[in-house]
C-alpha angles and dihedrals in degrees: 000000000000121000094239085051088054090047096053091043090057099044104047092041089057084047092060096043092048090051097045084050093054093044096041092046087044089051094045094054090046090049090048097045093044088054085051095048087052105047087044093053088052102049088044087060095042095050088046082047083056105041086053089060088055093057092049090057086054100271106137100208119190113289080235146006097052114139120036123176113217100185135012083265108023128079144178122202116193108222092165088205129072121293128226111209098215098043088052085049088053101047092043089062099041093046104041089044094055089057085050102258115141096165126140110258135178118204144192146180133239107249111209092194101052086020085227137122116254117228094241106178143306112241119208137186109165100012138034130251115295108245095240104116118244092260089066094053093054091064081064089059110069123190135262117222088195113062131047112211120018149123139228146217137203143192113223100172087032095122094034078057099051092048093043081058084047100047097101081051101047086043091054089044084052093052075051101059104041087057094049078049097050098046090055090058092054084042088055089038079052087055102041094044088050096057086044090054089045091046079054100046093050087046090057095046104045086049092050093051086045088065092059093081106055079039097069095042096059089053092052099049089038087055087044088059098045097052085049108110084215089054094044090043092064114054089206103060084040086053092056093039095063087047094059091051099042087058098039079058098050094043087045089053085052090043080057103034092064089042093057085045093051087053093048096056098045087046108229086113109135130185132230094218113186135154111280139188092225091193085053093052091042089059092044091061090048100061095044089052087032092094092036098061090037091058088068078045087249129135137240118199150167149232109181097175095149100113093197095050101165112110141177104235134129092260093204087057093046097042082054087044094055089040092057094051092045095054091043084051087052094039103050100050129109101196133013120338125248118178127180117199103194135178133188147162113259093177137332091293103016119091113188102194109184140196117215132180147164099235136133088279132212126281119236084247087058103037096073088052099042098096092042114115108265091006108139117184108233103249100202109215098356097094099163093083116119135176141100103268090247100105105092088031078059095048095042099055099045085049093055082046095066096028110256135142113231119177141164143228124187145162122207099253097008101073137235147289126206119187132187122194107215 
């Protein structure tokens, strides 16, 4: 995965979790203020429920300012007459049930004699009363200056409450969060693996590079013995001798296959574009594979039927290219090889050049991954295939390079056609 591609990656996905944190925590406060305005409004009817009972039992409570609420949880109700402890228990239930309250509360009344406020009862509906003494409640009842004679009521369990009507909500913000959590672990696994993968990369080039050296020494002392009238003398040890260089050449062209491709993919990949007869260069391949494929007894041949054949291309990158599809050709063939190099004029300024061969072909599962880095096609019974799976990678990524279209077509057991739009 390409750097740009992590980045943007990282920095969408904070985006979004900035923005699901926002929302959720937006959504969260809404939820938890619209749950206090309703249960405020609630206890503000009931209380003004109660204080007209009151009046009915002959209080005269103030035409206004009745009922103030000193804390979320905590209000006074100015009755202005005495107050009987069991009739106010009475009227609170009443009054807070038929608004659909059914919350613990704890009440007292102002004393005007101790001007403090008297520990009335703890109501519960779903819990007993807490073990403080009433002493200690009272400490949670503070007084009112303004008003004479009152009393007050608190909810205890007021914010428990709140979060038990939100719990649907706070379980869905934990699923939330867990995901958010859990997305920021793959995101730090991304990264890892990726400077792993870099870590990798830089092994295997270094190590690559590394091999250019002894490379070159065994061609020059392969050249050295070939040129040696003792060598040439023995077939044998001629023999031997044209071995040595033919796979120091093949190891030295993977050696510089996976350079060009470590290039490629950190981008500073450039092209030696020049002016090239591409029918030149085509026959040129085909007298340096020639032997190779004779050698299966099979035949390369061509069809150069572009009548404009001059091209702007890096020659080194399409002689390897040409190279590549003519040893998969040979390689993935059963029986005897038959490969058709072909060229044509698409339009005044298109050339389609095409490889064609008779080989074991590519299934439709295997087309879409062929050009995909390490893939290898199975080959069924043909187990003397060898490679790296980074040819048509390769030739994929220097044909986007220059801009052309390369494509394939293929049929299990009638071989296969690649063709590149140039």
């Amino acid at each position: 995965m390409k750097n740009s591609v992590i980045s943007r990656v990282v920095i969408l996905g904070a985006l979004a979790i900035f923005g699901i944190i926002g929302i959720q925590a937006y959504l969260l406060v809404n939820t938890w203020n619209a749950e206090e305005k309703d249960f405020q409004e609630k206890v503000t009817i009931a209380l003004q429920g109660v204080a007209k009972q009151f009046e009915k039992l002959g209080s005269s409570p103030p035409a206004y300012n009745i009922i103030n609420q000193v804390s979320s949880n905590y209000w006074v109700v100015n009755i202005n007459d005495v107050i009987n402890p069991r009739t106010l228990e009475h009227f609170l239930r009443q009054e807070l049930e038929s608004v659909g309250l059914r919350e613990d509360f704890e009440y007292g009344i102002y004393n005007c004699d101790s001007r403090k406020i008297d520990y009335g009862k703890y109501i519960g509906y779903k819990s007993v009363e807490p073990k403080p003494q009433p002493d200690d409640r009272t400490n949670l009842m503070p007084t009112h200056e303004e008003y004479q004679q009152y009393f007050g009521i608190r909810f205890p369990k007021h914010n428990s409450q709140i979060f038990s009507n939100m719990r649907l909500t706070l379980i869905f913000s934990g699923i939330l969060l867990v995901t958010i959590l859990f997305f920021l672990y793959a995101i730090s696994i991304i990264l890892r693996q990726k400077r792993l993968s870099e870590m990798q990369k830089d092994f295997i080039n270094n190590m690559t590079h590394e091999f250019k050296t002894p490379i070159s020494t065994i061609r020059i002392s392969t050249d050295v013995f070939l040129k040696s009238p003792e060598i040439m003398a023995s077939p044998r040890l001629s023999q031997y001798a044209n071995i040595i260089q033919e796979q120091n050449q093949r190891l030295n062209n993977q050696v510089e296959k996976v350079l060009q491709l470590a290039k490629i993919e950190r981008g500073n990949f450039k092209l030696n574009l020049e002016e090239t007869d591409l029918h030149q260069l085509v026959h040129n391949v085909q007298e340096s594979i020639r032997i190779q494929v004779e050698k299966q007894g099979g035949t390369l041949r061509c069809e150069l039927l572009a009548s404009s054949s001059t091209i702007k291309a890096d020659r080194l990158h399409l002689t390897n290219i040409l190279h590549n599809l003519v040893d998969n050709a040979t390689k993935y063939c059963k029986g005897t090889p038959d490969i058709l190099l072909k060229t044509q004029n698409i339009d005044v300024d298109r050339i389609q050049l095409q490889v064609i061969d008779n080989g074991i072909g590519i299934s439709k599962e295997d087309l879409a991954k062929v050009f995909e880095k390490f893939y290898r096609v199975p080959t069924g019974d043909v187990h003397d295939v060898k490679g790296f799976g980074l040819g048509l990678f390769y030739t994929k990524n220097i044909c986007d390079a220059h801009g052309w279209k390369i494509s394939i077509e293929s049929e299990q057991g009638k071989g296969t056609t690649v063709t590149i739009i140039i």
